[in-house]
Backbone as CSV, one residue per row, in Angstrom:
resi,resn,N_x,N_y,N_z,CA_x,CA_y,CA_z,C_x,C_y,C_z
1,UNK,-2.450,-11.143,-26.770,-1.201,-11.428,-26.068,-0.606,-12.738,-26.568
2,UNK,0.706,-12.684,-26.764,1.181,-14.298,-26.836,2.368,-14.436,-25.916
3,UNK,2.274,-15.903,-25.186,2.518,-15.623,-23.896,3.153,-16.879,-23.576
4,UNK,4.565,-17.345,-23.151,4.770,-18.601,-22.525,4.261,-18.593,-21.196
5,UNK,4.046,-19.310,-20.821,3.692,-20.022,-19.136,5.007,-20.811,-18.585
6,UNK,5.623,-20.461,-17.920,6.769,-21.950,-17.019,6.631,-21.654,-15.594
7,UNK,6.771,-23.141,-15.265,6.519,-23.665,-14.164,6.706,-24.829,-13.702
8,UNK,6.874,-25.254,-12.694,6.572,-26.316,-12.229,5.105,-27.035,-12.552
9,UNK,5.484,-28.542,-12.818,3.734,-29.275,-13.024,3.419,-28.802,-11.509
10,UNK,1.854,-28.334,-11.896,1.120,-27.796,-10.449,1.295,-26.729,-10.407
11,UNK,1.911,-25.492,-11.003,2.439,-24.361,-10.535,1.179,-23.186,-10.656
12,UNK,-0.276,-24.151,-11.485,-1.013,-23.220,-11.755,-0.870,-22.404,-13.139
13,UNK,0.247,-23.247,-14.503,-0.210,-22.707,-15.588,-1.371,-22.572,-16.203
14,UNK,-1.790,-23.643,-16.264,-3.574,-24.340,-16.381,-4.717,-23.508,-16.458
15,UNK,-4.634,-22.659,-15.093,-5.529,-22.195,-13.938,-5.231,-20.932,-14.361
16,UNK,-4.246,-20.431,-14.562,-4.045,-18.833,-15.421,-3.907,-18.214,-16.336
17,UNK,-3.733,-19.669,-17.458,-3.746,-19.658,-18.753,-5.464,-19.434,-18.955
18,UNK,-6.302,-19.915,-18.429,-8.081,-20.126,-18.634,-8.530,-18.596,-18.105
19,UNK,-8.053,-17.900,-17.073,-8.651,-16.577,-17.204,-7.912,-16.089,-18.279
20,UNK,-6.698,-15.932,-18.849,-6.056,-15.013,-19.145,-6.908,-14.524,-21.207
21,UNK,-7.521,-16.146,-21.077,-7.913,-16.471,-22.319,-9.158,-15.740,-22.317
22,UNK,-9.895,-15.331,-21.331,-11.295,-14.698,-21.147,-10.892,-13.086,-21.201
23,UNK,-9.380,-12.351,-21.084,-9.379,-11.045,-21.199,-9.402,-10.185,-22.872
24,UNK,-9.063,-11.398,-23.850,-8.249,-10.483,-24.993,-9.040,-11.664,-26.069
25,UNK,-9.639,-12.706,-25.822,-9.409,-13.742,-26.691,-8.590,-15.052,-27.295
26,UNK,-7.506,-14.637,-26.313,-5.984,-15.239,-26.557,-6.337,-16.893,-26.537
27,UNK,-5.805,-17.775,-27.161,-6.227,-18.927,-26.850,-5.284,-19.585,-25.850
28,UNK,-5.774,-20.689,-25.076,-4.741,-21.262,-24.168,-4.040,-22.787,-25.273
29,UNK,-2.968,-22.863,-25.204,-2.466,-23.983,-26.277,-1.969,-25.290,-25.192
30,UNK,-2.133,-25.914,-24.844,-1.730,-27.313,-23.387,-1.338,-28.288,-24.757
31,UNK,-0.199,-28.623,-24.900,0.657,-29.710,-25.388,0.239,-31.215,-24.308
32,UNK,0.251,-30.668,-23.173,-0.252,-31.695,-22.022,-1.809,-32.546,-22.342
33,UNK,-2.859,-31.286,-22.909,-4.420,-31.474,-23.043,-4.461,-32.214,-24.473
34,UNK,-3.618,-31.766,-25.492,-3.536,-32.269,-26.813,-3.357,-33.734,-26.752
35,UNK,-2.212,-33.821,-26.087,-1.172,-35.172,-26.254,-2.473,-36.581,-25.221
36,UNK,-3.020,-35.540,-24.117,-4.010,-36.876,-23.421,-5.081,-36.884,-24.420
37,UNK,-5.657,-35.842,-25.078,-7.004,-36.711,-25.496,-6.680,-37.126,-26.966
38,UNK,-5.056,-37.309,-27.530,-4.742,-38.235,-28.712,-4.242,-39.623,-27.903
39,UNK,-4.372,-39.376,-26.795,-4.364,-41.254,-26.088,-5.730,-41.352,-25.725
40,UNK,-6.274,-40.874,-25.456,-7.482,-41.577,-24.935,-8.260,-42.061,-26.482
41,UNK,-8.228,-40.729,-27.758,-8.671,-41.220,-28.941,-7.674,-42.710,-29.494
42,UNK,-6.794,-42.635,-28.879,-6.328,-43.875,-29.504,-5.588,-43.612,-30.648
43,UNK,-5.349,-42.078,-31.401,-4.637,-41.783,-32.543,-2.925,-42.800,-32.613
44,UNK,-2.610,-42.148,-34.008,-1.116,-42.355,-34.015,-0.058,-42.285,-32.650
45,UNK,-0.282,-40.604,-32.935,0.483,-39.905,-31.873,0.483,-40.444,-30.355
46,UNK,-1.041,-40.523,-30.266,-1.102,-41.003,-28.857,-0.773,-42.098,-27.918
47,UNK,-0.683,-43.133,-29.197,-0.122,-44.477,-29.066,1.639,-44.001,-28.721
48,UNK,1.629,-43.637,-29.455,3.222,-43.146,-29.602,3.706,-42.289,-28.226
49,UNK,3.109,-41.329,-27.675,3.268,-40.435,-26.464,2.892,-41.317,-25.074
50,UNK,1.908,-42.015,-25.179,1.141,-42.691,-24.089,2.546,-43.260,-23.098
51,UNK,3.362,-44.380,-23.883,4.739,-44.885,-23.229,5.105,-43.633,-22.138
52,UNK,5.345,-42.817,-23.121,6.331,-41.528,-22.469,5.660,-40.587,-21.185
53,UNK,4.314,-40.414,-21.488,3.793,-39.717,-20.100,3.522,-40.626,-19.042
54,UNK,2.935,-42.036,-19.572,3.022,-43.139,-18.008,3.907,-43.011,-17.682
55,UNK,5.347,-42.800,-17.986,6.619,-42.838,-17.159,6.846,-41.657,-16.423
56,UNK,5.975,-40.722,-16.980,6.895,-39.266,-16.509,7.521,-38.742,-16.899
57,UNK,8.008,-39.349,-18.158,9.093,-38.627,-19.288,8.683,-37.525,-20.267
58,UNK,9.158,-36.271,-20.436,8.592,-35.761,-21.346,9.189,-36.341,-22.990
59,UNK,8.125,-36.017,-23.686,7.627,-36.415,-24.797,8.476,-36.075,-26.190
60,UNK,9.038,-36.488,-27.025,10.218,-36.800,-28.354,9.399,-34.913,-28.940
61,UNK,10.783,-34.099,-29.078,10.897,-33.133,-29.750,9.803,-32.658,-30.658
62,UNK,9.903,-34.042,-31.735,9.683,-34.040,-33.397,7.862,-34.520,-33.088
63,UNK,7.683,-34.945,-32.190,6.058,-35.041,-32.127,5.641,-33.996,-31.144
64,UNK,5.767,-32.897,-30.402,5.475,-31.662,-29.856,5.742,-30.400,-31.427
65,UNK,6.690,-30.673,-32.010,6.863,-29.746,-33.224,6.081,-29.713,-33.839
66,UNK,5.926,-31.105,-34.411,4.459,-30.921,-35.288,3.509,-30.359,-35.211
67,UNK,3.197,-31.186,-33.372,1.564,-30.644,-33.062,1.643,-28.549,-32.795
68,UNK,2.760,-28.290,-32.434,2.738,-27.014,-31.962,2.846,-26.072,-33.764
69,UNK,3.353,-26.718,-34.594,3.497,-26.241,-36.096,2.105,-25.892,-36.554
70,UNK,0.994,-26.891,-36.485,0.059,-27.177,-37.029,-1.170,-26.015,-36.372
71,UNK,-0.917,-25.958,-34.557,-1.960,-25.497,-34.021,-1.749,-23.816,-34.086
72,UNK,-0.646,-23.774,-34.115,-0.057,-21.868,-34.208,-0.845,-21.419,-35.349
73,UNK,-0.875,-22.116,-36.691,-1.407,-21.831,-37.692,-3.328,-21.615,-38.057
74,UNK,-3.685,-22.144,-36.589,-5.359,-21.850,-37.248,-5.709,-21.016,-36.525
75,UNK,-6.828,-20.767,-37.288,-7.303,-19.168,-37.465,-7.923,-18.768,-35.688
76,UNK,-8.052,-19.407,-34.802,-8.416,-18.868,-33.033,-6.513,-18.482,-32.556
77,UNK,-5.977,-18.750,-33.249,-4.652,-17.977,-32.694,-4.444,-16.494,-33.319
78,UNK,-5.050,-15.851,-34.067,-4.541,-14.663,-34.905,-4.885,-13.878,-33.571
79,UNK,-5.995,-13.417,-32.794,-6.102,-13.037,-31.587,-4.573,-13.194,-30.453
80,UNK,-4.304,-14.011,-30.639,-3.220,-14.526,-29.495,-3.338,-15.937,-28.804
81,UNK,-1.881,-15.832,-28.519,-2.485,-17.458,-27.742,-1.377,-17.352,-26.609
82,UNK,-1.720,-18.853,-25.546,-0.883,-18.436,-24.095,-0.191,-20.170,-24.312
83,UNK,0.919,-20.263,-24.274,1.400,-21.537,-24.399,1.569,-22.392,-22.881
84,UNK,1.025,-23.075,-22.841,1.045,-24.263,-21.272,1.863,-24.754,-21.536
85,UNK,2.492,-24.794,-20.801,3.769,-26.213,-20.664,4.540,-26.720,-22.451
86,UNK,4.583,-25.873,-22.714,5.311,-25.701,-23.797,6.455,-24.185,-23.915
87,UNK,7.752,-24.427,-24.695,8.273,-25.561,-24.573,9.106,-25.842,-23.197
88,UNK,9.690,-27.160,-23.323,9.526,-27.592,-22.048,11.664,-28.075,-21.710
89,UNK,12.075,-27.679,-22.727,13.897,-28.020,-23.163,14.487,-26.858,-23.829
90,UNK,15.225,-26.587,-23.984,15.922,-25.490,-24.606,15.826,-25.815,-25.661
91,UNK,16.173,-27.256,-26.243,15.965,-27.007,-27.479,14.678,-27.044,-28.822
92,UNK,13.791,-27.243,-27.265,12.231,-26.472,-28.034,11.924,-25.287,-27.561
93,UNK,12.756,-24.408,-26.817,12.576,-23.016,-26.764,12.929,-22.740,-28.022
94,UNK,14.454,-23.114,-28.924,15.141,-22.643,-29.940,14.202,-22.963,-31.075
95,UNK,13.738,-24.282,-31.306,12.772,-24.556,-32.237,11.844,-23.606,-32.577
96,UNK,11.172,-23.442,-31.133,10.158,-22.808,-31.425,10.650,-20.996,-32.180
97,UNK,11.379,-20.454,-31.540,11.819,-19.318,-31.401,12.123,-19.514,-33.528
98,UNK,12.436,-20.033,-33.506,12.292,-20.249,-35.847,11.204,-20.461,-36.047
99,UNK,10.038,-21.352,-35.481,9.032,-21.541,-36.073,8.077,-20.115,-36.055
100,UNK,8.023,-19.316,-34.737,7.863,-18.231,-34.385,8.231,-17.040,-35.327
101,UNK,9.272,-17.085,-36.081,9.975,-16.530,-36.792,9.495,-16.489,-38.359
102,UNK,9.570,-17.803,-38.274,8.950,-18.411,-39.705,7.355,-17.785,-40.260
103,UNK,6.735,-17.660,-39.429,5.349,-17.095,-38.776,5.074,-16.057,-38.949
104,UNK,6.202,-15.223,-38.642,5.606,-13.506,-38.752,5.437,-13.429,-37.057
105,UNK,5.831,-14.087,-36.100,5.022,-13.824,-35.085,6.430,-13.037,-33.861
106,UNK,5.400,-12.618,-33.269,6.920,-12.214,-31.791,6.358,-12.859,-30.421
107,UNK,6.950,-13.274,-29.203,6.103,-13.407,-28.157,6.328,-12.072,-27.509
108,UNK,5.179,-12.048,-26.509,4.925,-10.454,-25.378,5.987,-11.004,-24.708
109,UNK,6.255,-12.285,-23.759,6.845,-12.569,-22.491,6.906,-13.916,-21.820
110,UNK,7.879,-14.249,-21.472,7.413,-15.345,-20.967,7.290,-15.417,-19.082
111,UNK,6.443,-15.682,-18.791,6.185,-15.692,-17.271,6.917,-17.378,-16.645
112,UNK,7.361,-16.857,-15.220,7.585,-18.122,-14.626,6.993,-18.330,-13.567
113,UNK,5.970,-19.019,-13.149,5.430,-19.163,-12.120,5.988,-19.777,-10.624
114,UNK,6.051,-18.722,-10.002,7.377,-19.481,-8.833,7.022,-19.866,-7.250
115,UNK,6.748,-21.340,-7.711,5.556,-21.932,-6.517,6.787,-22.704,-5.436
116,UNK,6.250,-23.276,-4.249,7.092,-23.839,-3.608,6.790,-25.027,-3.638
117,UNK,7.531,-26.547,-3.428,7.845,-27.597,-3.581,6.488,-28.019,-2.911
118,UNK,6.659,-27.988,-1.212,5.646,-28.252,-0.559,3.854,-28.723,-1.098
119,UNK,3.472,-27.019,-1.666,2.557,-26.378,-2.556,2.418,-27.319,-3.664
120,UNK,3.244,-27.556,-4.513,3.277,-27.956,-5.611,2.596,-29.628,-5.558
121,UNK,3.353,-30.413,-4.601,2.713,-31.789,-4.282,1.473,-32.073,-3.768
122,UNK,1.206,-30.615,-3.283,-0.338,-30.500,-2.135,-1.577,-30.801,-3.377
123,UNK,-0.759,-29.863,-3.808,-1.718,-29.848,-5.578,-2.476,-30.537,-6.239
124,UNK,-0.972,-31.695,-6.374,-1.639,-32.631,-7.468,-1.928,-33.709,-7.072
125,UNK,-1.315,-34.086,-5.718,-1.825,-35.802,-5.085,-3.492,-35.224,-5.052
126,UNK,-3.956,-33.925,-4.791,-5.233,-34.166,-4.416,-6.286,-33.358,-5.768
127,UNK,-5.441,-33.432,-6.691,-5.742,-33.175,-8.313,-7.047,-34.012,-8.757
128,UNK,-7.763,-34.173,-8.803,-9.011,-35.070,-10.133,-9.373,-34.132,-11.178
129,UNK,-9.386,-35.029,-12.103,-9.419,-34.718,-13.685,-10.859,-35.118,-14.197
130,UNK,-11.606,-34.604,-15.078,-12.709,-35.386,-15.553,-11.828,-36.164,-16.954
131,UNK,-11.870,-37.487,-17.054,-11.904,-38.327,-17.984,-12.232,-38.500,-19.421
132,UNK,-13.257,-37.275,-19.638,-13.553,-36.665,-20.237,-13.030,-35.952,-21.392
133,UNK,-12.409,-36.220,-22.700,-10.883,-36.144,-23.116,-11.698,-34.521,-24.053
134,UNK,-13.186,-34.404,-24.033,-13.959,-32.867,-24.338,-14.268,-32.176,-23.436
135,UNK,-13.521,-32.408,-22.160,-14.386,-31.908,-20.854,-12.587,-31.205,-19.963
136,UNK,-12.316,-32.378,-19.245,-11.029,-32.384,-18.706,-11.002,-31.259,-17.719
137,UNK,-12.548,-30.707,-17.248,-12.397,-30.134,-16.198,-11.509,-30.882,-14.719
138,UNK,-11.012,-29.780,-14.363,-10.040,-30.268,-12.879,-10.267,-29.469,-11.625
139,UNK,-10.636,-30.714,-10.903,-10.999,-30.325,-9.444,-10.328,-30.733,-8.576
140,UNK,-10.283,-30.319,-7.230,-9.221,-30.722,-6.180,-10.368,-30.955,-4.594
141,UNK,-9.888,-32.459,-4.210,-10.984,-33.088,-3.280,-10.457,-32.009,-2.190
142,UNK,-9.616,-31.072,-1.797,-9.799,-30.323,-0.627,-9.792,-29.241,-0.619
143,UNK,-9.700,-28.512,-1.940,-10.226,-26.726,-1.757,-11.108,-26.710,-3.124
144,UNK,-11.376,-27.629,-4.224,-12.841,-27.469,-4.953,-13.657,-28.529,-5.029
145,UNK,-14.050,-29.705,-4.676,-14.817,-30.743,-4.879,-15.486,-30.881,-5.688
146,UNK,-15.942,-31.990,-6.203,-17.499,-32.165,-7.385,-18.046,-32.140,-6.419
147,UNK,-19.345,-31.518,-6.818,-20.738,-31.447,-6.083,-20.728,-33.017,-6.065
148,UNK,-20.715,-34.152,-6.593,-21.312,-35.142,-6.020,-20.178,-36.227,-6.499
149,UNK,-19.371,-36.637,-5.126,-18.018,-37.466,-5.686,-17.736,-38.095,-5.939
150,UNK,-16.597,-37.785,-7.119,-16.472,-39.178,-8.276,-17.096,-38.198,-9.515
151,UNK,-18.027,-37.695,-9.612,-18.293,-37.213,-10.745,-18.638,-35.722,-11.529
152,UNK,-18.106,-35.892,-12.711,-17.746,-33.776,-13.025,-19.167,-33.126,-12.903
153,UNK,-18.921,-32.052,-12.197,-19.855,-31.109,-12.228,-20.587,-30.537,-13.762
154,UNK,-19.658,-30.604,-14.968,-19.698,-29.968,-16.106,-20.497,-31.559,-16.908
155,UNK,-19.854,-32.063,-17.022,-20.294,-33.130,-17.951,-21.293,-34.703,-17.464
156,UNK,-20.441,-34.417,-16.293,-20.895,-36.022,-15.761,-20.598,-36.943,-15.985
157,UNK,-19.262,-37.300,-16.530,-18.434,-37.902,-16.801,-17.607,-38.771,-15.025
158,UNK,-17.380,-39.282,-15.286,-15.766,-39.732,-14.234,-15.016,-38.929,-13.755
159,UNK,-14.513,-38.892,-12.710,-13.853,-37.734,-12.467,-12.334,-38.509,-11.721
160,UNK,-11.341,-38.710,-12.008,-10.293,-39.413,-11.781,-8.858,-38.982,-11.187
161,UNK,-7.826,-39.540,-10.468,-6.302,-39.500,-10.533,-5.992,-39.627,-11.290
162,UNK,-5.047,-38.578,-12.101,-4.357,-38.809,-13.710,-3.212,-40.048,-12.621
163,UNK,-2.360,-40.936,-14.106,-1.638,-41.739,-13.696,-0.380,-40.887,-13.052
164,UNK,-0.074,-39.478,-13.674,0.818,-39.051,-13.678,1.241,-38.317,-12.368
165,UNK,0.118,-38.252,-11.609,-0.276,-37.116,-10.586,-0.307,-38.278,-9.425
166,UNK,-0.135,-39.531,-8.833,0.189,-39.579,-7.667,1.658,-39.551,-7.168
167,UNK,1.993,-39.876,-5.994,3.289,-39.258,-5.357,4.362,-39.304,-6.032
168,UNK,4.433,-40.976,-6.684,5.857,-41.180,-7.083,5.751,-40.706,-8.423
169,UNK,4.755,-40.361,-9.075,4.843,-40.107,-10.566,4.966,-38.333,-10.342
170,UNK,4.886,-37.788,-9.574,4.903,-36.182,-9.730,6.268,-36.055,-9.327
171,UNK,6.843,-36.859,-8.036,8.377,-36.798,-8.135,9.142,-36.990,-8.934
172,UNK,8.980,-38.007,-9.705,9.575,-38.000,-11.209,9.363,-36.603,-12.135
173,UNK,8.244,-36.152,-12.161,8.107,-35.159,-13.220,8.680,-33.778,-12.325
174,UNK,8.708,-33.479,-11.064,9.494,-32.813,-10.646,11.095,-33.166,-10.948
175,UNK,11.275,-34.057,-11.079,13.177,-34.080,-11.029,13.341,-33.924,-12.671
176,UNK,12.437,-33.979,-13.631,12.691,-34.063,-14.967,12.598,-32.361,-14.955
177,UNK,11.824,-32.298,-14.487,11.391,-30.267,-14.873,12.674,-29.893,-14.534
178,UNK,12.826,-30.047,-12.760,14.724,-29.380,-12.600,15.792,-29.437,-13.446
179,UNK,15.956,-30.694,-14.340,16.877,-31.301,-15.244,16.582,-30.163,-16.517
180,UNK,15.365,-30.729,-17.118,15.161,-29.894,-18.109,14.567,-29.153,-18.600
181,UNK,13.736,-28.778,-17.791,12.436,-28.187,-17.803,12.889,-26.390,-17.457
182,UNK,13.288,-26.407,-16.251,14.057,-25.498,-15.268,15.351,-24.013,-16.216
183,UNK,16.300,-24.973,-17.148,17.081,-24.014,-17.323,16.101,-22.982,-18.357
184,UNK,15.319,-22.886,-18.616,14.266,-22.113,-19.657,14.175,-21.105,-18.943
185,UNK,14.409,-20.778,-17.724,14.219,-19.313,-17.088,15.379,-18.471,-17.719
186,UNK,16.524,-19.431,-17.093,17.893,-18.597,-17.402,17.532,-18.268,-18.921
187,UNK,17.445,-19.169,-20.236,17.174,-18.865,-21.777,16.674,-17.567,-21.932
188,UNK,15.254,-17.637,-21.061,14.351,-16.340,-21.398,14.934,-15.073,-20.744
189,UNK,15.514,-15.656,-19.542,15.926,-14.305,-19.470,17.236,-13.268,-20.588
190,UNK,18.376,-14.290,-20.434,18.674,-13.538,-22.299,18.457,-13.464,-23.069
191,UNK,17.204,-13.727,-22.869,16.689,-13.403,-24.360,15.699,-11.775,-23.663
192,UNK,15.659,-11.662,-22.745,14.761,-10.191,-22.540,13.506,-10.425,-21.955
193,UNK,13.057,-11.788,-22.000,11.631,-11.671,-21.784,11.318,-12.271,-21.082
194,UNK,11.804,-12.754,-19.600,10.961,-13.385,-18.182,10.726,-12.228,-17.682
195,UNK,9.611,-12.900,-17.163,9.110,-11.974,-16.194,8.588,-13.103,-14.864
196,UNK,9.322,-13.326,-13.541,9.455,-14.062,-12.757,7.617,-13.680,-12.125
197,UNK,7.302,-14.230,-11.070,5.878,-14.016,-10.483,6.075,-15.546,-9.258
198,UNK,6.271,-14.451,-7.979,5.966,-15.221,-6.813,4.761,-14.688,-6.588
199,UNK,3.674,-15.789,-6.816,2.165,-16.075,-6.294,1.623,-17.238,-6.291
200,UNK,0.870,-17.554,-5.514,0.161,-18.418,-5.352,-1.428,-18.711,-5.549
201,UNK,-2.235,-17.342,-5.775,-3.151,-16.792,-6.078,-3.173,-16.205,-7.471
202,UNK,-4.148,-17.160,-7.964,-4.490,-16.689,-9.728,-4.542,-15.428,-10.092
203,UNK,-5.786,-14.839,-9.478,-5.846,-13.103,-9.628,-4.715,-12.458,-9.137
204,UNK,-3.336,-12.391,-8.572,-2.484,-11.939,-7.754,-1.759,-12.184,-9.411
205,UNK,-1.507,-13.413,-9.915,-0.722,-13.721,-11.478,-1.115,-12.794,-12.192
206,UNK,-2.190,-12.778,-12.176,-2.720,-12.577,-13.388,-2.742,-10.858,-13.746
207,UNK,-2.900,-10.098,-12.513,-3.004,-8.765,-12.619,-1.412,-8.288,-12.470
208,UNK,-0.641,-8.993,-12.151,1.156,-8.709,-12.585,1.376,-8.732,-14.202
209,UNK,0.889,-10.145,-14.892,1.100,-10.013,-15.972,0.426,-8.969,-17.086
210,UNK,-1.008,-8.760,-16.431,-1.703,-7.472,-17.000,-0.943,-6.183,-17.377
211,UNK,-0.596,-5.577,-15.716,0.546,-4.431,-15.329,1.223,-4.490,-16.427
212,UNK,2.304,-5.862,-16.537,3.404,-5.801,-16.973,3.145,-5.709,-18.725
213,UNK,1.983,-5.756,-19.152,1.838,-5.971,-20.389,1.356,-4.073,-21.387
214,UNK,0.788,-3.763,-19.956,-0.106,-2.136,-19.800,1.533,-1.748,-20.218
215,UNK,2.493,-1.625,-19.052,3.986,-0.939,-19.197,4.551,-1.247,-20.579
């Protein structure tokens, strides 16, 4: 399958992109997962992106192109892949939609995950991340906990508040998504390929997009 994800941050791309990757092989691609563990390595890029996600801002065109140029091309995508939070502007829908092109490739669909505001903040104020920039398992202190708190179940690492994820930093990345994040429904839909999904429940996503893929 190759597959956009949109949503709201929190909407549960993450979380449905990781089964969806266990049905077919498909890989999950997070521009989000890339871009943190080239800051935590300290790379070029990351130096360069780091400014832009402490603020809440999404991240310069021409450094998402690259990284999305480079990763389409190795060999765990020929199976398929499910794009997270990519792209995230129209005019990296259009980008992509040539590079895609350029490729030999088509997408199946793009899904929009259609969560409510409320939901969405419940999410991530109570979001922890493992620190872990090989790990980055994510748990939530009131419907999954670490067995022992403060630290990942998987690695044993730290288990933390991203900077991005308390109140005032998710309101920001909510008003950026509405701005620009948001008109990508309307795009996909002339272009043929949303497929909307009110759920809130992973398996409830996930067996719509199945259906819709069977049809």
């Amino acid at each position: 399958m190759k597959i956009i994800l949109l949503g709201a941050p929190g909407a549960g791309k993450g979380t449905v992109a990781k089964v969806l990757t266990e049905l077919d092989g498909s890989v999950q691609i997070s521009t989000g997962d890339i871009l943190r563990g080239a800051v935590q390595a300290g790379t070029e890029l990351g130096k360069k992106a780091d400014a832009f996600m402490k603020a809440g801002d999404l991240v310069p065109d021409e450094l998402i192109m690259d990284i999305m140029k480079s990763r389409l091309q190795e060999p765990d995508c020929k199976k398929g892949f499910l794009l997270d939070g990519f792209p995230r502007t129209i005019p990296q829908a259009e980008a992509l939609k040539t590079l895609l092109s350029d490729l030999g490739l088509t997408l199946d669909m793009a899904v929009s995950l259609e969560v409510p505001c409320e939901e969405i903040l419940n999410r991530l104020t109570t979001r922890r991340t493992c620190e872990n920039s090989a790990c980055q398992a994510i748990y939530n202190v009131r419907s999954s906990p670490t067995k022992i708190e403060g630290i990942c179940d998987k690695c044993g690492s730290k288990v933390v508040q991203r900077e991005d994820e308390t109140e005032e930093a998710i309101s920001r990345r909510l008003e950026t998504y509405n701005e620009k994040t948001a008109p990508l429904i309307g795009y996909y839909k002339e272009e043929g390929l949303l497929m909307p999904v009110e759920a809130t429940v992973t398996d409830e996503v996930v067996k719509a997009i199945q259906d819709r893929l069977k049809s």
